[in-house]
VOGU-3710 file (C-alpha; in Angstrom, 3 decimals, decimal comma):
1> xxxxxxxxxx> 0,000/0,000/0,000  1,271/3,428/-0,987  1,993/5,975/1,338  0,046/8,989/1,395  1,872/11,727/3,517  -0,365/14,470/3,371  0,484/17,271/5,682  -2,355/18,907/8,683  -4,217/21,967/7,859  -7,411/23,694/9,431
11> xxxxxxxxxx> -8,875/23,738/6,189  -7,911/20,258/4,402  -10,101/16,694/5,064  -8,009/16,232/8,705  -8,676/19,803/9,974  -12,273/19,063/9,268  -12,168/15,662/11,170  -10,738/17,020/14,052  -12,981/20,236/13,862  -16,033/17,412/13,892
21> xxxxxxxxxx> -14,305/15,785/16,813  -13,885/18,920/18,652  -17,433/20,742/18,114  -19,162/17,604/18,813  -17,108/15,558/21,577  -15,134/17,818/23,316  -15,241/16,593/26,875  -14,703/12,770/26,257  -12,276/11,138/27,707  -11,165/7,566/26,189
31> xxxxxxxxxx> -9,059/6,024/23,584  -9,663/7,346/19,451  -9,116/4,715/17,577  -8,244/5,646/13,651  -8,457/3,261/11,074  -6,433/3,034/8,002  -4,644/5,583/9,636  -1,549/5,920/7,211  0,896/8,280/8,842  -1,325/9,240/10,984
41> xxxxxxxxxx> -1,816/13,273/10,183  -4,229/13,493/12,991  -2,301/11,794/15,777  -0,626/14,843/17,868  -4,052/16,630/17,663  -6,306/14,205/18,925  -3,466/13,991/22,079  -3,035/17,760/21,984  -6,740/18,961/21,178  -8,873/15,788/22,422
51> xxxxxxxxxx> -6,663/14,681/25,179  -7,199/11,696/24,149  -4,949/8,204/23,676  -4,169/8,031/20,187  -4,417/4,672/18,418  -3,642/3,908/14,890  -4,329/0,543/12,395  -2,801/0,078/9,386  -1,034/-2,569/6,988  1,203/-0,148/6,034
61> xxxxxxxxxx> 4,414/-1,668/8,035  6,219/1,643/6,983  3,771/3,918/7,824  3,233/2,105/11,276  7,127/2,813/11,879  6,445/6,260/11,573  3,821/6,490/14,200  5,672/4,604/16,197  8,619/7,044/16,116  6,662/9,832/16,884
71> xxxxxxxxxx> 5,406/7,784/20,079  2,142/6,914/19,672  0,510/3,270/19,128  -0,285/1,524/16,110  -1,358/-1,713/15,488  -1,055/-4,006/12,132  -4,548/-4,699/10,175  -6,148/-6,311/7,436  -9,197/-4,725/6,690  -9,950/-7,266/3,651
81> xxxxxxxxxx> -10,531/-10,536/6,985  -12,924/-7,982/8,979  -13,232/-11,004/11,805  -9,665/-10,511/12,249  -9,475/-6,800/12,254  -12,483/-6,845/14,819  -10,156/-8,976/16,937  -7,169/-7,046/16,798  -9,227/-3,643/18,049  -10,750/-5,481/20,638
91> xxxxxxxxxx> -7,547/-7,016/22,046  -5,748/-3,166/21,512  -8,485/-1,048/23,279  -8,903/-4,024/26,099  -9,988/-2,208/29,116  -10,681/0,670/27,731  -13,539/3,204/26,963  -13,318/4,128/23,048  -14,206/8,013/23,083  -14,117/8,301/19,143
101> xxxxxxxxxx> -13,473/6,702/15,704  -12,065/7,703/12,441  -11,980/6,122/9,388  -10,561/8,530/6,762  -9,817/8,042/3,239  -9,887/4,291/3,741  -12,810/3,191/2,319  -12,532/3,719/-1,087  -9,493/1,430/-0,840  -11,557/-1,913/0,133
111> xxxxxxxxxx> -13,798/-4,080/-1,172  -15,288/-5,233/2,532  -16,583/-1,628/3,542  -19,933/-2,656/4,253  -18,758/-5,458/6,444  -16,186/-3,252/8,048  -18,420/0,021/8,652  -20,757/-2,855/10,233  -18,051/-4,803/12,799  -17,774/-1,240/13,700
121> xxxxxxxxxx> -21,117/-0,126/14,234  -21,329/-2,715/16,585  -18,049/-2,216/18,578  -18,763/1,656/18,704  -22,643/0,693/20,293  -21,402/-0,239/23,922  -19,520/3,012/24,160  -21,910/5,685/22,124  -18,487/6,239/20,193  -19,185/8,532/17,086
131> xxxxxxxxxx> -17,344/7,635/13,842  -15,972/10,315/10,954  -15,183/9,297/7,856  -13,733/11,100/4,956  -14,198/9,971/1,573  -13,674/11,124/-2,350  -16,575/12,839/-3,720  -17,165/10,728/-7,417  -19,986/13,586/-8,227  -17,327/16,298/-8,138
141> xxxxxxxxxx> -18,692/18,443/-11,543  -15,219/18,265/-12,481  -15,678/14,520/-12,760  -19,113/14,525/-14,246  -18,491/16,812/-17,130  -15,579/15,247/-18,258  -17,925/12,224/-17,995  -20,308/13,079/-20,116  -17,753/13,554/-22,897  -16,021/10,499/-22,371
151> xxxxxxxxxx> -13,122/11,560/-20,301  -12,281/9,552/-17,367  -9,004/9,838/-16,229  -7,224/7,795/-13,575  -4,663/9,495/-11,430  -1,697/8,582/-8,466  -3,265/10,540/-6,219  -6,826/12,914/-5,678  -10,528/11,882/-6,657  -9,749/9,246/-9,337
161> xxxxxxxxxx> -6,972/7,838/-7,655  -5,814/4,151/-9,634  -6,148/2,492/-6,183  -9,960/3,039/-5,572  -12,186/0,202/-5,909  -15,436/2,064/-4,111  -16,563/5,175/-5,635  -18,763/7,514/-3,374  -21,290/9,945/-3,846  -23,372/12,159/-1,271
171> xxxxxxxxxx> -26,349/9,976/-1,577  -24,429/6,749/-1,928  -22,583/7,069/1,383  -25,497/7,840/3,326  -26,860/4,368/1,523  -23,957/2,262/2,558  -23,651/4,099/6,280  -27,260/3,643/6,847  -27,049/-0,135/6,248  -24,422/-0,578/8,376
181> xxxxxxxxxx> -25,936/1,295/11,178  -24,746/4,651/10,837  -26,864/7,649/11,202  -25,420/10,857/10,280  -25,318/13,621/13,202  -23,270/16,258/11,110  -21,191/17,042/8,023  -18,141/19,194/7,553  -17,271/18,843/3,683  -13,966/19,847/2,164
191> xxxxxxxxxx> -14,826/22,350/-0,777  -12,579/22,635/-4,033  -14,168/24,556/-7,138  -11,415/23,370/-8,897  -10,157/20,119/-8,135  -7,357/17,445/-9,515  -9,609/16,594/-12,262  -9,631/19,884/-13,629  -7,966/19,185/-16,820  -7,317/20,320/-19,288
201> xxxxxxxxxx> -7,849/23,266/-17,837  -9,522/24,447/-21,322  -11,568/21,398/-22,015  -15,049/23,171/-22,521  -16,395/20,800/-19,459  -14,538/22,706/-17,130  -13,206/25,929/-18,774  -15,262/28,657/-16,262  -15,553/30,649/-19,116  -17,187/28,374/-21,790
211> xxxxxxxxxx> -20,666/28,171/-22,710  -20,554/24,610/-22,425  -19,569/24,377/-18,646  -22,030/27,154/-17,666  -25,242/25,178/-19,186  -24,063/21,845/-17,003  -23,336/23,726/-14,332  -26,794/25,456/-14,296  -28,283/21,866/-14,648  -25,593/20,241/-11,697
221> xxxxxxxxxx> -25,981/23,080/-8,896  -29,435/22,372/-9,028  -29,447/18,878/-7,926  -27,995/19,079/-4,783  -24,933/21,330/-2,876  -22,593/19,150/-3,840  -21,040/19,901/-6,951  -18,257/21,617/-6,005  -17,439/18,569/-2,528  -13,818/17,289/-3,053
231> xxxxxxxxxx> -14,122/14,962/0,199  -17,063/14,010/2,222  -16,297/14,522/5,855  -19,145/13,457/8,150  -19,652/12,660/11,638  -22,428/9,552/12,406  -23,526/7,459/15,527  -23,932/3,728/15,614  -27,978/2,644/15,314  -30,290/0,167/13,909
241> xxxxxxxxxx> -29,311/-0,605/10,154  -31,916/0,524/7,275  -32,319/1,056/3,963  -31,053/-1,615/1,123  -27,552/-0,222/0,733  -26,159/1,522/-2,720  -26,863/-1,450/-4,727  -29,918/-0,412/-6,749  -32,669/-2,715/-8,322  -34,420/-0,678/-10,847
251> xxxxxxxxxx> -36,110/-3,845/-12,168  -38,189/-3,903/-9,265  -39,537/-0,477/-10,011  -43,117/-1,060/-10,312  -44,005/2,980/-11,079  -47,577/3,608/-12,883  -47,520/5,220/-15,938  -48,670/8,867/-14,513  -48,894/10,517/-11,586  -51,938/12,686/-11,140
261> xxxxxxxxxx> -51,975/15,644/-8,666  -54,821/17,270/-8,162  -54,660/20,276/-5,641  -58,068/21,302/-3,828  -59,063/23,785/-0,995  -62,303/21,725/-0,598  -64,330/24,795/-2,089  -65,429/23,383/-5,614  -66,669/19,471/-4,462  -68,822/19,602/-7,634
271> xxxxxxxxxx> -66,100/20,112/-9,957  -63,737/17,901/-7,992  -66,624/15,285/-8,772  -66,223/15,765/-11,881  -62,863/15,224/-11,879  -62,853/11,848/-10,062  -65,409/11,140/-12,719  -63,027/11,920/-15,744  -60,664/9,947/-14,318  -62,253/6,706/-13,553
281> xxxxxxxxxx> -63,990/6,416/-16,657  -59,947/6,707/-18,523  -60,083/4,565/-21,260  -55,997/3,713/-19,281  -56,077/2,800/-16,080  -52,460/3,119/-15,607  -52,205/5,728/-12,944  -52,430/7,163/-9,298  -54,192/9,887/-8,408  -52,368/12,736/-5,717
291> xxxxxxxxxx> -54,971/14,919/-3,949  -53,884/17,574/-2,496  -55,549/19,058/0,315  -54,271/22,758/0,777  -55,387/24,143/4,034  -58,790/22,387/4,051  -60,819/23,275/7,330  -62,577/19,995/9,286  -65,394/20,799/7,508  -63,599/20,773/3,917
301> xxxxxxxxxx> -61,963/18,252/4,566  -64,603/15,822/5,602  -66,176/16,446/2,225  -62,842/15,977/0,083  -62,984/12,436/1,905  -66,721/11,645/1,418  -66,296/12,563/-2,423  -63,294/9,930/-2,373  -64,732/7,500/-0,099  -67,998/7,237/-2,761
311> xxxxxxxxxx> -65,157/6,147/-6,103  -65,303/2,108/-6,955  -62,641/0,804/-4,803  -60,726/0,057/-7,845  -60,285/3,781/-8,129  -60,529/4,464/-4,302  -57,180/2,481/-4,091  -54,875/4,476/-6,360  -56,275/7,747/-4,959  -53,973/9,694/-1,731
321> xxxxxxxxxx> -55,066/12,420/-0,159  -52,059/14,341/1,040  -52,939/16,930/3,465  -50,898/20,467/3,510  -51,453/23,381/5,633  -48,677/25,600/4,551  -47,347/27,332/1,678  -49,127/29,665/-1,282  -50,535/28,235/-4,014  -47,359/26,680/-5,377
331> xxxxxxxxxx> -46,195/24,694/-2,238  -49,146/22,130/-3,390  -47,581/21,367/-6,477  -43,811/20,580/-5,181  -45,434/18,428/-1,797  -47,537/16,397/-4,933  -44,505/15,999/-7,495  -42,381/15,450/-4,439  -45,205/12,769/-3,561  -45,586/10,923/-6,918
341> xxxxxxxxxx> -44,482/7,685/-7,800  -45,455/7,178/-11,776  -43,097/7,823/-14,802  -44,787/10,921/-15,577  -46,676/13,451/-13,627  -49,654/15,687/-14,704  -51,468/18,566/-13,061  -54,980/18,382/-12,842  -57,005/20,879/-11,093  -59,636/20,500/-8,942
351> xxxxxxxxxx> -61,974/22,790/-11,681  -60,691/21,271/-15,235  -62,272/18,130/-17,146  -59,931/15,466/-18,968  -61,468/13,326/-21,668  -61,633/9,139/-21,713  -58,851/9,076/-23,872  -56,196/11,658/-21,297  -53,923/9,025/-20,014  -53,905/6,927/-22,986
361> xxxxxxxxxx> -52,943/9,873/-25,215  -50,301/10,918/-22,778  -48,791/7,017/-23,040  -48,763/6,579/-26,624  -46,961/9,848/-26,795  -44,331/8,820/-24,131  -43,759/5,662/-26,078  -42,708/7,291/-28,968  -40,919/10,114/-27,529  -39,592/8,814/-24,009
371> xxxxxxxxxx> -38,232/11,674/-21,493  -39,839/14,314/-23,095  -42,612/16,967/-21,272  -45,670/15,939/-23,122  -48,089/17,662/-24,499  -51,617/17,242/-25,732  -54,319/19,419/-27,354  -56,752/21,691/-25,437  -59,241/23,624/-25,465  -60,965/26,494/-23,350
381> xxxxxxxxxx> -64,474/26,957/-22,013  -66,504/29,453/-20,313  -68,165/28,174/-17,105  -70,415/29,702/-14,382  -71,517/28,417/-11,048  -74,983/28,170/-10,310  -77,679/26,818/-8,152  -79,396/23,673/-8,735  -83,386/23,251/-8,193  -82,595/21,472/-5,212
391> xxxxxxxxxx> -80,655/24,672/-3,656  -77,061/22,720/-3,972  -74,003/24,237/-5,492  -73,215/23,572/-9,445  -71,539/24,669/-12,282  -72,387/25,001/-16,438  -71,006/26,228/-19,741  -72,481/29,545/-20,735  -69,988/29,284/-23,754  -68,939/27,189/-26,431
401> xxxxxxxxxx> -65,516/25,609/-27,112  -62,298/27,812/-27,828  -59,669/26,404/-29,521  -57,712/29,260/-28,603  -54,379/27,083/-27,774  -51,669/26,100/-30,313  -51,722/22,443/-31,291  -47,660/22,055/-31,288  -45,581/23,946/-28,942  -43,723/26,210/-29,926
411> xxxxxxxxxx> -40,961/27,218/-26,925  -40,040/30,653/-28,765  -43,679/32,011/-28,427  -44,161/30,740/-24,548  -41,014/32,677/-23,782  -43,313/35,849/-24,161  -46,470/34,252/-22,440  -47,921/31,000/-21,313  -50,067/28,550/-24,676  -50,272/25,289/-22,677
421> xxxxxxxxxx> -52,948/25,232/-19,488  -51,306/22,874/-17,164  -54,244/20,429/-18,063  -52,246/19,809/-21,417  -49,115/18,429/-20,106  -47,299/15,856/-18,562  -43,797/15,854/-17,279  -41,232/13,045/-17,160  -41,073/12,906/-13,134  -36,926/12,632/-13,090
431> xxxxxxxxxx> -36,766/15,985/-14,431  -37,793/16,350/-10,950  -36,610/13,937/-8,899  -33,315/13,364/-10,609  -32,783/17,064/-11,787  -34,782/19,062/-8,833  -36,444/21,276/-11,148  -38,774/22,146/-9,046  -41,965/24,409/-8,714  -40,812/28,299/-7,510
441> xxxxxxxxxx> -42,716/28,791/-4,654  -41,918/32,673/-4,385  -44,438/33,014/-7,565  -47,562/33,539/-6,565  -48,897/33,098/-10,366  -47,537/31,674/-13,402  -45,649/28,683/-11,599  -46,504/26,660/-13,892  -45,613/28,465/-17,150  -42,065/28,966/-15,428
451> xxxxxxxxxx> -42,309/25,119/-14,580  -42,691/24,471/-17,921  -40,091/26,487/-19,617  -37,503/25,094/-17,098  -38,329/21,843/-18,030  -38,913/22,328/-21,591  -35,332/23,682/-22,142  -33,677/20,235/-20,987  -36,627/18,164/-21,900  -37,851/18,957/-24,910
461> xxxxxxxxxx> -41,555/18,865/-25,555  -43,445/16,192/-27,580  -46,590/17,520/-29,040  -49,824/15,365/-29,792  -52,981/17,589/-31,721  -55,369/14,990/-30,173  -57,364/17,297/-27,956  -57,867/15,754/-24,647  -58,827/18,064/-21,738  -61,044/20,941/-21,704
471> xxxxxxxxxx> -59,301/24,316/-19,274  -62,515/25,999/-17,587  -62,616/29,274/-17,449  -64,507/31,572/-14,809  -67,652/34,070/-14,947  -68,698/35,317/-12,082  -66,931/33,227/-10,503  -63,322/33,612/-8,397  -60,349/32,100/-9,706  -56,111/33,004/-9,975
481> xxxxxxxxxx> -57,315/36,131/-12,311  -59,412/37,729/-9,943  -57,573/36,530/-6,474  -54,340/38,465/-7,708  -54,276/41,754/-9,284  -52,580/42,379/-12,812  -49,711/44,191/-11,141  -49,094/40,884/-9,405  -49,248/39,285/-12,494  -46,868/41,240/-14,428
491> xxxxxxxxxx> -44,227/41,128/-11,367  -44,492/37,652/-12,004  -43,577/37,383/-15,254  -40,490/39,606/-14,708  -39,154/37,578/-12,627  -39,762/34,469/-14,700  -37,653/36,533/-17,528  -35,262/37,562/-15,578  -34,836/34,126/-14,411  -34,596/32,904/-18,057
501> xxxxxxxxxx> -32,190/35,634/-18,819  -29,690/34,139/-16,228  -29,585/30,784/-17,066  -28,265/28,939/-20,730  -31,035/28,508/-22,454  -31,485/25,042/-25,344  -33,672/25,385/-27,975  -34,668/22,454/-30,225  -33,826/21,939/-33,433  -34,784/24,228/-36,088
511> xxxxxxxxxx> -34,884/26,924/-33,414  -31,543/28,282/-35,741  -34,163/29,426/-38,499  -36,859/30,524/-36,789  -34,180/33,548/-34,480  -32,808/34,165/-37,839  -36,438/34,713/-39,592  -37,353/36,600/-36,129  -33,812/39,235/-36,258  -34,710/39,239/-39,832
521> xxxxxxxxxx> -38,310/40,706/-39,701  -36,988/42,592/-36,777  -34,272/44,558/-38,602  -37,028/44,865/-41,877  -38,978/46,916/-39,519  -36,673/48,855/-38,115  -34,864/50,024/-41,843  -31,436/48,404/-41,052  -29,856/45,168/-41,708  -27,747/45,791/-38,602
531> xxxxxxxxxx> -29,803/47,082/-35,687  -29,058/46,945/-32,005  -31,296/43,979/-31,078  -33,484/43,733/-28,044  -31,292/43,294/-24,580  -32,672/41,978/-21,479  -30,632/44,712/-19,625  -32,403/47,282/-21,770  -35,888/45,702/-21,265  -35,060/45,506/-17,135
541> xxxxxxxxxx> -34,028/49,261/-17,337  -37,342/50,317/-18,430  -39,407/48,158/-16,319  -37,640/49,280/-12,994  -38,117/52,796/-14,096  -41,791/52,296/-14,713  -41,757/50,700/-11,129  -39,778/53,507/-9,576  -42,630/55,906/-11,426  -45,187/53,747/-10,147
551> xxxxxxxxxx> -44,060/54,049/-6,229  -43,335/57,622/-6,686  -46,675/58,243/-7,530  -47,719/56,533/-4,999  -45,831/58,163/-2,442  -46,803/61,822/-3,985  -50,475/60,587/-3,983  -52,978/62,920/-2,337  -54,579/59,457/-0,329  -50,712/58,548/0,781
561> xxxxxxxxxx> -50,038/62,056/2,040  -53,494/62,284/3,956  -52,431/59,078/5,947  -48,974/61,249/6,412  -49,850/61,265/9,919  -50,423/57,261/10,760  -46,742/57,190/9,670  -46,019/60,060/12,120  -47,130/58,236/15,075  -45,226/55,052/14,051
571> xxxxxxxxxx> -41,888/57,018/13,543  -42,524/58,139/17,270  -42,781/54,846/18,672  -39,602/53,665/17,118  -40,614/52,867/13,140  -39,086/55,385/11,273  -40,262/56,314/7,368  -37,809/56,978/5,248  -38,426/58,249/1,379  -37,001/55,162/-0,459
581> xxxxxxxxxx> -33,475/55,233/-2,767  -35,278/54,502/-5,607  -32,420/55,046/-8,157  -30,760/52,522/-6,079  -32,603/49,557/-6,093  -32,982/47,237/-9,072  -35,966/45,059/-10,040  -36,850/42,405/-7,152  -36,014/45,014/-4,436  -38,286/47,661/-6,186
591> xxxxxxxxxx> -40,985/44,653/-6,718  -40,383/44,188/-2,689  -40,884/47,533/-1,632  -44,074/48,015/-3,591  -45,449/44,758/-1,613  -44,802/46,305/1,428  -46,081/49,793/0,372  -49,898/47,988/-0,926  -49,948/46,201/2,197  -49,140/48,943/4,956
601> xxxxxxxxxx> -51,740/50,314/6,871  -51,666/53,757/5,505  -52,490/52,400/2,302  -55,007/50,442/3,384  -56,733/53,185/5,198  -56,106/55,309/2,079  -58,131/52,874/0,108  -61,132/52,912/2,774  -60,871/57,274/2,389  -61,210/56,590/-1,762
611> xxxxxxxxxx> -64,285/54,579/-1,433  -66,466/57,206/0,285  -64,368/60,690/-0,895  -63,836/61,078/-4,742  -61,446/64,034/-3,322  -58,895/61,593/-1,859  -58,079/59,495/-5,205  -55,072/57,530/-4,880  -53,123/57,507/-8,282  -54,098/54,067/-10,373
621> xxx> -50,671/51,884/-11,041  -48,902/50,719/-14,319  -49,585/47,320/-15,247
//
């Protein structure tokens, strides 16, 4: 076994172990016992630091004379016969309390990890010793990217090192730990944005600079924090094993087709009815149905229940009824697709009516275009509610059918607003799980559209012009138009673009004609060949100046200055009012302080003067 005689420092992998040890068993008196200890680059401060009686196991003869030299105990092992190892700890901690463990860099080295992490589990049980391990981060981006390309390259030393035989990742470890009876308590990773694998050092996977390595990095630092983890440092305690290890089975993934989440406040039980309806009478049974009750009262809820509770139990035993009392509107939609178990998942609202043919539209399209968001035709409907002979609530069309939504998407036009009612889609449920592109929950409107787009861009989006739903619309009626005002609306979609703006963004193919047509037409109109094209920078300008208009207004309004002296009293009792820096403050903060302005009490009592004084007007804002 090589030697690996890599010096102490706060901030490398043994700095971190004993900053674990310290922070978490400072106090503990006892014998640490490290294994595969090397040269040992922790030894003086475990004695130093820990005060505790350093011992060390290796099979390293050499690196055993070393720690012998520098007076402290170590102890020959084969980690490869884990009865014997088990033996030779026992016989060299006889007698005495084991205050900690540490196993670092070690088991990436052996192919009995399991069974050693295990033997230890059990050892560490009798004296509530923790263990911290340290091990190579596999999922390092550096590693991935050149991946993806077809780059793997071995090295002597560092994340690919030629002597590994176990590769880890973040959700791997916590696989193989958790079998063994580990349970992690905390984590103290080593960070390296650029790490040995970072070469060439202008391969487009890991040039900073190239377009390339910004669109996978985009798609990486969404899936977890670990993208830029060189070693994994954590600290665990020994427990009751769980979980089936890092081995996975995906032949015993017995997934449905589609997931179907359907969120409810338990205020439309006609239309969700009608929905349970639709769906048992699916021409393709293959699915499982997500309800999602979002802050249903006991009364609400009961009825959500009964409505289930009357399906055929063939229905009644794919349906769930997830409860959630927190969260806006969006929340719903992450606990659901967080939730769902099927290969795809669709939304479908507690107010919209699917077809017989829904599901088995959706399939056939997934069968011939697997992984892709799909998406089938739709049409819109004007609906009112209304009161039955019998006094009970209902609902009916006062309008024919509007085909008013494209057959094909088309991801060009839904960059400037929304074609496909959530109704119409489904989406491959990895992009989610595996990808965590998730639902924003800081939109209160248009979650979906920016949903979609996300999606679209690394999906793609497989179009079908079978129409199979039917997207209600409201008269007289409340729904997301009327709950949230158009300014709301419009902040929305700013941030959605300026979301869009920062990220990479993949267009299918073809996508090369239609921006050249588009700059085309664009410089036609304006009588140049050569114009300065549209710039999001140029389009955020104007809209924070129309914002910074907006508040000024506001704040110059006859109504605001009348409540002048509400604002008076608060500045007294510690609450001061200061005009704003408007010139100062960019898009989201200006957004912010216009939320806060609409919802303060001056403006609230401002609103209450309007309604009976046609002298106190408060200035209407720009949508």
């Amino acid at each position: 076994m090589s030697l690996y005689q890599n010096p102490y420092h706060h901030d490398n992998v043994y700095g971190h172990v004993i900053a674990l040890l310290k922070q978490h068993t400072a106090g503990a008196s006892g014998v640490h016992i490290d294994i595969g200890c090397n040269v040992a680059a922790i030894a003086e401060h475990v004695r130093d630091d820990l005060h505790r009686e350093y011992i060390g196991f290796d099979i390293d003869g050499e690196a055993l004379s070393i720690l012998s030299k520098r007076g402290f105990a170590g102890h020959h092992i084969d980690l490869s016969d884990v009865a014997s190892a088990k033996t030779v700890i026992e016989a060299a901690v006889y007698g005495s309390k084991i205050a900690s463990i540490t196993i670092i860099d070690t088991l990436e080295h052996i192919t009995t990890g399991p069974q050693l992490l295990s033997m230890l589990s059990e050892l560490a049980k009798s004296h509530g010793a923790p263990l911290v391990s340290s091990v190579p981060n596999v999922a390092h981006r550096d590693v991935g990217f050149k991946l993806a390309l077809g780059k793997w390259d071995y090295t002597t030393a560092g994340l690919l090192d030629h002597t590994h035989v176990h590769l880890f990742t973040d959700t791997g470890l916590r696989k193989v730990m958790r079998l063994a009876g580990w349970h992690q308590i905390a984590a103290y990773d080593v960070l390296l944005a650029k790490s040995d694998q970072h070469f060439p050092p202008h391969h487009p996977a890991v040039a900073s600079a190239s377009a390339l390595h910004g669109l996978l990095t985009s798609l990486r630092d969404a899936v977890d924090d670990h993208a830029q983890t060189n070693q994994l440092v954590r600290m665990w305690l020994p427990g009751p094993s769980s979980g089936e290890g890092d081995i996975a089975h995906p032949e015993c993934d017995k997934s449905p087709f589609l997931s179907v989440v359907t969120r409810t406040q338990g205020r439309r039980i006609d239309t969700l009815r009608d929905v349970l309806l639709c769906l048992s009478a699916q021409t393709d049974q293959d699915f499982e149905l997500c309800i999602i009750g979002h802050k249903l009262n006991s009364e609400d809820r009961l009825a959500v229940e009964r409505i289930i509770e009357n399906t055929h139990l063939e229905m009644r035993e794919r349906i769930r009824l997830i409860k959630v009392d927190s969260g806006n509107r969006t929340h719903p939609l992450n606990v659901g697709f967080r939730e769902a178990r099927g290969e795809y998942v669709a939304i479908l609202d507690d107010d919209d009516i699917v077809l017989g043919h829904w599901v088995e539209e959706f399939k056939k399209l997934a069968t011939k275009t697997p992984g892709a968001v799909l998406r089938a035709g739709n049409v819109a409907q004007l609906w009112r509610p209304v009161k039955t002979a019998y006094g009970t609530q209902s609902v009916r069309a006062v309008g024919s059918m509007d085909a008013c939504f494209p057959l094909t998407f088309d991801h060009l036009n839904h960059l400037v607003e929304n074609a496909s009612p959530p109704v119409s889609l489904a989406f491959p449920r990895s992009a989610y799980a595996d990808l965590c592109i998730v639902f924003d929950e800081t939109l209160t409107t248009t979650e979906d559209w920016d949903f979609l787009l996300r999606t679209a861009a690394v999906c793609g989006v497989a179009s079908a012009k079978e129409i199979t739903s039917i997207y209600r619309r409201w008269d007289q009626a409340e729904s997301s138009y009327t709950v949230h005002s158009q300014e709301e609306w419009l902040s929305n979609h700013h941030a959605i673009w300026r979301k869009l703006d920062s990220l990479p963004l993949l267009l299918g193919p073809g996508s090369a004609t239609r921006i050249r047509q588009l700059v085309a037409d664009y410089n036609a109109r304006h009588f140049g060949t050569h114009q300065v094209l549209p710039h999001p920078d140029i389009e955020a300008e104007r809209y924070e100046n129309a914002m910074r208009e907006d508040i000024h207004n506001l704040l110059q309004s006859r109504g605001w200055r009348f409540t002048s002296p509400i604002r008076f009293v608060a500045a007294l009792l510690g609450r001061p009012n200061k005009y704003p820096m408007l010139w100062a403050m960019r898009g989201v903060e200006l957004e912010q302080y216009k939320k806060i302005l609409l919802g303060s009490f001056s403006y609230r009592v401002a609103k209450k003067l309007r309604r009976f004084s046609a002298h106190l007007p408060i200035k209407a804002t720009k949508a």
